[in-house]
C-alpha positions as CSV (number, residue, x, y, z in Angstrom):
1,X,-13.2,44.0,14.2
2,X,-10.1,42.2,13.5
3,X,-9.6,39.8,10.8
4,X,-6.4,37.7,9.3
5,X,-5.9,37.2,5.5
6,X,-3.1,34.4,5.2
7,X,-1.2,34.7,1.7
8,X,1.3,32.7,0.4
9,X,4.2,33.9,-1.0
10,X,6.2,33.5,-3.9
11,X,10.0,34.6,-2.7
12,X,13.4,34.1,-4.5
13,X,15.8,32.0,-3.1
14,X,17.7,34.9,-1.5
15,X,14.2,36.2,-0.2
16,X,13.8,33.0,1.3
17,X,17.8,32.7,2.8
18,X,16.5,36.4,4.4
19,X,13.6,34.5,5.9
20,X,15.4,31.8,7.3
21,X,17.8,34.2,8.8
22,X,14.8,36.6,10.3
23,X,13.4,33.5,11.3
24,X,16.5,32.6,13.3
25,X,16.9,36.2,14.8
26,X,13.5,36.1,16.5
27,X,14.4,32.4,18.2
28,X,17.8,33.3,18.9
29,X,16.4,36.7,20.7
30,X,13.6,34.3,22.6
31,X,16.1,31.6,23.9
32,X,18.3,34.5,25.1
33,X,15.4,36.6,26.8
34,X,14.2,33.1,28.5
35,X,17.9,32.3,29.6
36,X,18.2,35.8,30.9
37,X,15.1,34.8,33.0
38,X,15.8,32.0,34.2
39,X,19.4,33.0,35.6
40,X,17.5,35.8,37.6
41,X,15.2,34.2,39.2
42,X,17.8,31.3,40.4
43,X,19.8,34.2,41.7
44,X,16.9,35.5,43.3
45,X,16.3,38.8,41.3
46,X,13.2,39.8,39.3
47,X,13.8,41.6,36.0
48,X,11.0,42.7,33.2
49,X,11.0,42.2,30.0
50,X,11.7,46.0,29.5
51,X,14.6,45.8,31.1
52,X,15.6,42.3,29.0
53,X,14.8,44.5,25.7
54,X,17.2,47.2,26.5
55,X,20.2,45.0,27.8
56,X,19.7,43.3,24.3
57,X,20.0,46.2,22.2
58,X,23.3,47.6,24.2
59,X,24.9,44.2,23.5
60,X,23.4,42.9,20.2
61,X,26.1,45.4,17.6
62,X,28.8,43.7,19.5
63,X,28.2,40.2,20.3
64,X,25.2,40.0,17.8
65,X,25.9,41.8,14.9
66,X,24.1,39.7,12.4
67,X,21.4,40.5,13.8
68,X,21.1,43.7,12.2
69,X,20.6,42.3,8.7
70,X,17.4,41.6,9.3
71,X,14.6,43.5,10.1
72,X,14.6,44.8,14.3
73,X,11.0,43.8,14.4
74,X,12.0,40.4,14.2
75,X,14.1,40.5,17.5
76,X,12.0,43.4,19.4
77,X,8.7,41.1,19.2
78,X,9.8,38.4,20.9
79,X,10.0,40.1,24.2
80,X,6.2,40.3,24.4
81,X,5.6,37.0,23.0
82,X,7.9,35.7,26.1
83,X,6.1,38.3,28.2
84,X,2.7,36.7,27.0
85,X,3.9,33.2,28.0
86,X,5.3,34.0,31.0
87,X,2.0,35.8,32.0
88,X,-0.5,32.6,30.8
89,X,2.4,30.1,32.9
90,X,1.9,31.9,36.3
91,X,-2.2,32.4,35.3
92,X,-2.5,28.8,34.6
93,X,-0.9,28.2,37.9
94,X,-2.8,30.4,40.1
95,X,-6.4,29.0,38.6
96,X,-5.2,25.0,38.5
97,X,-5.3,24.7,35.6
98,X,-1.9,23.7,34.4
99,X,-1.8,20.3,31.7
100,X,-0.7,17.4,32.9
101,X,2.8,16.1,32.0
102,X,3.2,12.2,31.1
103,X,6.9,12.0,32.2
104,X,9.0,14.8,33.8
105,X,10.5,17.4,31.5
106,X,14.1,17.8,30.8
107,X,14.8,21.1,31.9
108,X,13.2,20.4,35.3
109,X,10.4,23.3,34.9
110,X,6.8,22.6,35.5
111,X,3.8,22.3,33.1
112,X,3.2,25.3,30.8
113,X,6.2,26.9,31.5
114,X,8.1,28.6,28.4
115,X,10.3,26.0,26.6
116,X,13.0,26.9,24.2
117,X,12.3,27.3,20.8
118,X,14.0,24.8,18.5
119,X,15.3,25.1,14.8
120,X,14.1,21.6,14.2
121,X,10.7,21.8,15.4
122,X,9.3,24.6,16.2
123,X,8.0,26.8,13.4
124,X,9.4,29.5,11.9
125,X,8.2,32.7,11.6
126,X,8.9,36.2,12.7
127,X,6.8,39.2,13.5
128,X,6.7,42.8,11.7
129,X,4.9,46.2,12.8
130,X,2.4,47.6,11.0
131,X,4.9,50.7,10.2
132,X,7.6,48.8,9.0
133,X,6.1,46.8,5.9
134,X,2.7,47.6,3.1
135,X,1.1,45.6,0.9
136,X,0.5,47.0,-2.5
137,X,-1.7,44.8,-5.0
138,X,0.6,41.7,-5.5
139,X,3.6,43.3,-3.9
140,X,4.9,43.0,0.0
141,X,7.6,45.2,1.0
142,X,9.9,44.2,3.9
143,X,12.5,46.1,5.7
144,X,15.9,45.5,4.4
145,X,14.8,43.1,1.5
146,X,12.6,44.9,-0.7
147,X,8.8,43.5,-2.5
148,X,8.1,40.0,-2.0
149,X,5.7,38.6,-4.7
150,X,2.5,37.8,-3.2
151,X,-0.1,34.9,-5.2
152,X,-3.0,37.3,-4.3
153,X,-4.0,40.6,-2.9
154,X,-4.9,41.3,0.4
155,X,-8.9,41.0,0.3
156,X,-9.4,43.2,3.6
157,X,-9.8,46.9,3.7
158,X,-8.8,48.7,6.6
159,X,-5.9,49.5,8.9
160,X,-3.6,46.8,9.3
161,X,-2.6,46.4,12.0
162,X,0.4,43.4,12.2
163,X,1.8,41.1,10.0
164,X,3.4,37.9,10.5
165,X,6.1,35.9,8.1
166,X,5.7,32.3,8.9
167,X,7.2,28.8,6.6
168,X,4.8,25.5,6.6
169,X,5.3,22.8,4.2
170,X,8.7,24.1,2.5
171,X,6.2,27.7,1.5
172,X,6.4,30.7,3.4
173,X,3.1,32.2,3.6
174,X,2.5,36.1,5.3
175,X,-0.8,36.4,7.7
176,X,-1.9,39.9,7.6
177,X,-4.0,41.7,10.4
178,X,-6.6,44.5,9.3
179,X,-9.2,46.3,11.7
180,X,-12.3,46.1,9.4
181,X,-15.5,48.0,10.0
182,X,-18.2,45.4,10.9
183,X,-21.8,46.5,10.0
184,X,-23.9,43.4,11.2
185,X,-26.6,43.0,8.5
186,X,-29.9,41.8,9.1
187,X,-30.6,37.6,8.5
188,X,-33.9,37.2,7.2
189,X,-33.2,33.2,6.9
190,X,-34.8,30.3,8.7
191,X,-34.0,28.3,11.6
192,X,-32.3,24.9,11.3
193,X,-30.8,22.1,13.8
194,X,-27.2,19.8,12.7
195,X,-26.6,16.8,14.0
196,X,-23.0,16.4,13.6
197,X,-21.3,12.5,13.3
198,X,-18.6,10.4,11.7
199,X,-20.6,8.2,9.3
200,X,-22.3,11.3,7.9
201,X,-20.5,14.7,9.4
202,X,-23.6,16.8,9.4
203,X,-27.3,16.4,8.8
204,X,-29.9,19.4,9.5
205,X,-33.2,19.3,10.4
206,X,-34.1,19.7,6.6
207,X,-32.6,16.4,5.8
208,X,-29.9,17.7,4.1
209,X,-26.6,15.7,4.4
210,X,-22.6,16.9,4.1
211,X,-20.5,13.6,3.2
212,X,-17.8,12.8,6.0
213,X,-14.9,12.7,3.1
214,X,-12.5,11.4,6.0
215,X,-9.6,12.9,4.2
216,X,-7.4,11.8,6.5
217,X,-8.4,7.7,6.5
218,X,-8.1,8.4,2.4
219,X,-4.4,8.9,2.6
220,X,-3.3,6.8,5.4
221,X,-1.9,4.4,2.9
222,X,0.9,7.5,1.9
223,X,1.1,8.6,5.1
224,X,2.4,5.0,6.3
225,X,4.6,4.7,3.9
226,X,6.0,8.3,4.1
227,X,6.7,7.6,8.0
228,X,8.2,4.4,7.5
229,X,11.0,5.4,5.1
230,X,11.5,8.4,7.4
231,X,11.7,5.8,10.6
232,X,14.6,4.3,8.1
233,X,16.9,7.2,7.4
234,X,19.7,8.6,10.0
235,X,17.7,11.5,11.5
236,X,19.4,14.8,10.0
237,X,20.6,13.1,7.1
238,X,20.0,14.8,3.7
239,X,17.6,11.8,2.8
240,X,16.1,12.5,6.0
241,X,15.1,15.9,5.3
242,X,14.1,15.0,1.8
243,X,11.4,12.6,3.2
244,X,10.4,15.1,6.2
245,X,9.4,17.5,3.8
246,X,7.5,15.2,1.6
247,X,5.6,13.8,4.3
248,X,5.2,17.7,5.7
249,X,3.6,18.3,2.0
250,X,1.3,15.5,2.3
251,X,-0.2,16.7,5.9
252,X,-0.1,20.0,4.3
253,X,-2.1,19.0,1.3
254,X,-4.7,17.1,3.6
255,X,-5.4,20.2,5.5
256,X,-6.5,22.1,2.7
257,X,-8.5,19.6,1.4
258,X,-10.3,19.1,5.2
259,X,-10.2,23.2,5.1
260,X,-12.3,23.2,1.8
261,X,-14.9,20.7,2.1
262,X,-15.4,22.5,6.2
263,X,-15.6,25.9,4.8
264,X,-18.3,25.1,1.8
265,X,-20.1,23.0,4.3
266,X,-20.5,25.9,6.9
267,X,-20.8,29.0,4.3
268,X,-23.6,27.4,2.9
269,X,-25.7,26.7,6.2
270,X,-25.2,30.4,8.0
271,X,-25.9,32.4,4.4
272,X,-29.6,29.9,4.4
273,X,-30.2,30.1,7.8
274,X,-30.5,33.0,10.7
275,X,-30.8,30.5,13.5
276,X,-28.7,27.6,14.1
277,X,-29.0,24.9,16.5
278,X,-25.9,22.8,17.3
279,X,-24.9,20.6,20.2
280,X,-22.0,21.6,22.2
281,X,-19.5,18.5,21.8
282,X,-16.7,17.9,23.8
283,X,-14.2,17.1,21.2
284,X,-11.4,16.4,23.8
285,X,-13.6,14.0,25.7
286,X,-14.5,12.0,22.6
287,X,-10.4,11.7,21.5
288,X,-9.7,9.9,24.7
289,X,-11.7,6.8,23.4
290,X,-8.7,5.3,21.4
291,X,-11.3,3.7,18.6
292,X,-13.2,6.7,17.9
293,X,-10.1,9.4,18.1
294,X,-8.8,9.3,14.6
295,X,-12.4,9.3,12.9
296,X,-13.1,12.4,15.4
297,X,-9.9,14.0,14.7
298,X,-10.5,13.9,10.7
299,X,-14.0,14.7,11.6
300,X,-12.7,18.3,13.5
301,X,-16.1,18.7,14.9
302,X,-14.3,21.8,16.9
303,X,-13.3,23.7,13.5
304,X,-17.0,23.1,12.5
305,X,-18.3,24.8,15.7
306,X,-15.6,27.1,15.5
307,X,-16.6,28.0,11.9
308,X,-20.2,28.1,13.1
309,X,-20.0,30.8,15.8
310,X,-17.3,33.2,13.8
311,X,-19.0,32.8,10.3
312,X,-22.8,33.8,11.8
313,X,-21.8,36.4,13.6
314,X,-20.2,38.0,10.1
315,X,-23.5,37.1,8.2
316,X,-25.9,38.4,11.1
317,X,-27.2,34.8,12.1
318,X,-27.0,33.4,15.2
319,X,-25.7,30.1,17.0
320,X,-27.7,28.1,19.6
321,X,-25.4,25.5,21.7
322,X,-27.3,22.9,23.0
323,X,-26.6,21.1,26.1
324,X,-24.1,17.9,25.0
325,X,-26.7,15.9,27.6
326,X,-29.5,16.6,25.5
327,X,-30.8,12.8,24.5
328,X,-31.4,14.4,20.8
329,X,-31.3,10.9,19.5
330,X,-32.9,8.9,21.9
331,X,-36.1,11.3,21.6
332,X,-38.9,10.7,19.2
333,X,-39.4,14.6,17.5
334,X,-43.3,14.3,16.9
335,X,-44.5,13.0,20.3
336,X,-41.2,13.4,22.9
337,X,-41.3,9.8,23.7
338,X,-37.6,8.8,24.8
339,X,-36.0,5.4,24.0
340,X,-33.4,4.3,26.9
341,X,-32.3,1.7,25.6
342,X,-30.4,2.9,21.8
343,X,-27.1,2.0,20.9
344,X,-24.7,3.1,18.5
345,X,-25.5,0.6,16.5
346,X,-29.1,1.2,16.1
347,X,-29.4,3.9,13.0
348,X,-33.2,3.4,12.5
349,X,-36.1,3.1,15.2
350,X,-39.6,3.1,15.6
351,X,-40.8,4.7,18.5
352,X,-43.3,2.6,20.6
353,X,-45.8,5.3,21.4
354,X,-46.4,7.1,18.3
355,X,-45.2,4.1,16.0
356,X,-43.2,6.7,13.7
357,X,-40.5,5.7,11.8
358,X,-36.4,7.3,13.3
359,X,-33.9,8.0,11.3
360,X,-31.5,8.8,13.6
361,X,-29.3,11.2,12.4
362,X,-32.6,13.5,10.7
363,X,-34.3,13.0,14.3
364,X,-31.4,14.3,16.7
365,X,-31.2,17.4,14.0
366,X,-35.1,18.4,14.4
367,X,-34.9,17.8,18.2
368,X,-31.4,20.2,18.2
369,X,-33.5,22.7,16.3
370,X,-36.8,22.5,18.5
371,X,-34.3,22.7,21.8
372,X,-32.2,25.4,20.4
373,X,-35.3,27.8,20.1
374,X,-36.7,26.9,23.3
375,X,-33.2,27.9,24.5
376,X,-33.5,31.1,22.6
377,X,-37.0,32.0,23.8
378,X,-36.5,30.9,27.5
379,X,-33.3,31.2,28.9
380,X,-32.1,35.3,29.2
381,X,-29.1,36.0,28.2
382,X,-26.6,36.2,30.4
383,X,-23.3,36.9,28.5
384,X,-21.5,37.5,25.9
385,X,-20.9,35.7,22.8
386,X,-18.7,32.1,23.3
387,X,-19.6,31.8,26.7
388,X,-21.8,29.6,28.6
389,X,-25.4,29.7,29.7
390,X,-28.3,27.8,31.3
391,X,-28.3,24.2,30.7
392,X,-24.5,23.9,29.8
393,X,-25.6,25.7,26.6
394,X,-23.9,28.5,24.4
395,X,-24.6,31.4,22.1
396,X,-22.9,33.6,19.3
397,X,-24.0,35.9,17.3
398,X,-25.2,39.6,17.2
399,X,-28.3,39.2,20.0
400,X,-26.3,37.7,22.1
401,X,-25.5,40.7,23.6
402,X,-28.8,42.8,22.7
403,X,-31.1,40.8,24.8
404,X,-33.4,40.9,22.0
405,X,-36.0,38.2,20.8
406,X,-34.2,36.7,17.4
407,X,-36.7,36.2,14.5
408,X,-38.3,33.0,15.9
409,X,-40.6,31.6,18.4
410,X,-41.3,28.1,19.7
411,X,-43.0,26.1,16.9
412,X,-42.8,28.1,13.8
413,X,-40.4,28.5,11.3
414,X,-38.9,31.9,9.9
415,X,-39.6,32.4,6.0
């Protein structure tokens, strides 16, 4: 199983120059494999990447000879990366499934096509091999540049298997991958069903509710005013780095605090709980209404589901997607009694056959849990974890390749 550990670095300023200029070798060796590309296929020729690679390295000591104080991973990686996008461009063509453009590129090249990296705005970060750098306690070693101060130790045990440098925010941080043994273990925990919104982000069919802390909203005010002075400065200007970077910072900071609250929110439901029922949003859909898309983008209702099916297949649980059609809310849990005519508004109901009294939010949760089991105990599966099944519905976890019955029927609850 392969897992990342990102770890920020602590590096000198001379470690950080050496970034910079690693950094620069990798885009400098994608822009040239790209351009290389491109000139052969207007002059009607086909080359490979392989090919590309080796014309590279006979020229570089004479035309690129800085090159060679960095690292070679740096450069030699890029030809796969370029590969890799060529190979999704010409995929996305053949299946149709190409994004749409808003207004014509400048280069004249079609949708999805590789663009050239910039200095300004793309990221940087380059790539090393798993044989050319170790990490030792608090120490990273780099070709050509020695140990680089790490702020923790890598938490993974296993064989590691890449590495990759990257800068965000004005810090350079190192994302390390390791090929850990995975033993599922068994869950022995209950069943539950979350009802995900913006008022309140999640509420399970225990009653339980996770505050939307809308992170984002909270520092608009900064974020404004951050944009504003940046709108004001001559773009490339000193002072216009200055307040790029701060306003970098505070997007940075705002991601970790949405991070946190996302991760204690789903650790703490897959360690309770074997069985978990969740409705399959479509996050895209729901950004194209213009008065809900900033609430749902603070929201990230796709990192929760994304958390969801990664985290419960670690812990042994399981995730039940249910069918984004499913009226959870408009149905009355105790007698299945559905009411047409609800609106958004309406947070509270009473039903008109049973006369029981709706909380909205707690309702749709006990209804997602009911449905997700039923899911579980009558659909077979069909495929593998992530992919889709009858109903529209989804499923992660460990049986969802078994074919086994998880520990759970229709109407009772696992102790």
């Amino acid at each position: 199983m392969n897992r990342a550990h990102v770890i920020r670095l602590n590096p000198t300023p001379e470690q950080a120059t050496y970034f910079r200029k690693a950094c620069g070798v990798a885009r400098h060796c994608y822009n040239w494999a790209l351009a290389q590309w491109k000139q052969a296929r207007a002059e009607g020729q086909r080359v490979t990447m392989r090919h590309l690679k080796r014309e590279y390295n006979r020229i570089k000591r004479e035309q690129f000879p800085w090159v060679l104080e960095v690292t070679k991973c740096a450069a030699e990686q890029e030809f796969s990366h370029l590969s890799a996008a060529l190979t999704n461009y010409f995929r996305m063509k053949e299946e149709g499934t190409q994004p749409k453009l808003k207004q014509a590129r400048k280069d004249g090249e079609e949708a999805g096509f590789p663009r050239y990296k910039s200095k300004k705005h793309d990221r940087l970060s380059f790539y090393l091999n798993n044989d050319k750098f170790h990490a030792d306690g608090h120490w990273l070693s780099v070709p050509k540049l020695g140990k680089v101060n790490m702020t923790e130790e890598l938490r993974l045990y296993g064989r590691i298997l890449s590495g990759t440098i990257f800068e965000q925010a004005g810090h350079w941080f190192v994302s390390i991958s390791v090929d850990v043994p995975h033993v599922i273990p068994i869950h022995r925990g209950g069943t539950v069903g979350i009802d995900l919104g913006i008022k309140v982000l999640a509420t399970t069919s225990e009653g339980k509710e996770f505050e939307n802390q809308k992170h984002y909203r909270r520092n608009l005010g900064r974020i404004k005013g951050l944009s504003k002075g940046l709108s004001r400065k001559q773009e490339g200007s000193q002072n216009w780095w200055k307040n790029s970077a701060k306003l970098a910072r505070t997007h940075y900071r705002i991601g970790n605090q949405r991070k946190d609250s996302l991760h204690k929110l789903t650790t703490s439901i897959v360690k309770d709980y074997a069985l978990i029922g969740l409705e399959d949003l479509n996050a895209k859909g729901m950004l194209a209404n213009h008065c809900l898309a900033q609430a749902v983008s603070d929201a990230s209702f796709f990192e929760v589901k994304r958390q969801f099916l990664y985290k419960s297949e670690q812990h042994g649980g399981y995730v039940q997607l249910v069918d984004r059609w499913f009226a959870s809310s408009k149905t009355c849990h105790q007698c299945g009694w559905v009411k047409e005519d609800l609106r958004l508004s309406d947070r509270e109901w009473d039903c008109e056959q049973c006369g029981a009294h709706i909380l909205r939010d707690s309702n749709a949760a006990q209804n997602v849990k009911v449905e997700a089991i039923r899911l579980m105990t009558g659909v077979p599966v069909v495929a593998s974890s992530g992919q889709k099944f009858a109903c529209g519905a989804g499923r992660s976890g460990p049986l969802a390749t078994s074919g086994e019955t998880p520990c759970c029927e229709a109407g009772t609850r696992v102790l």
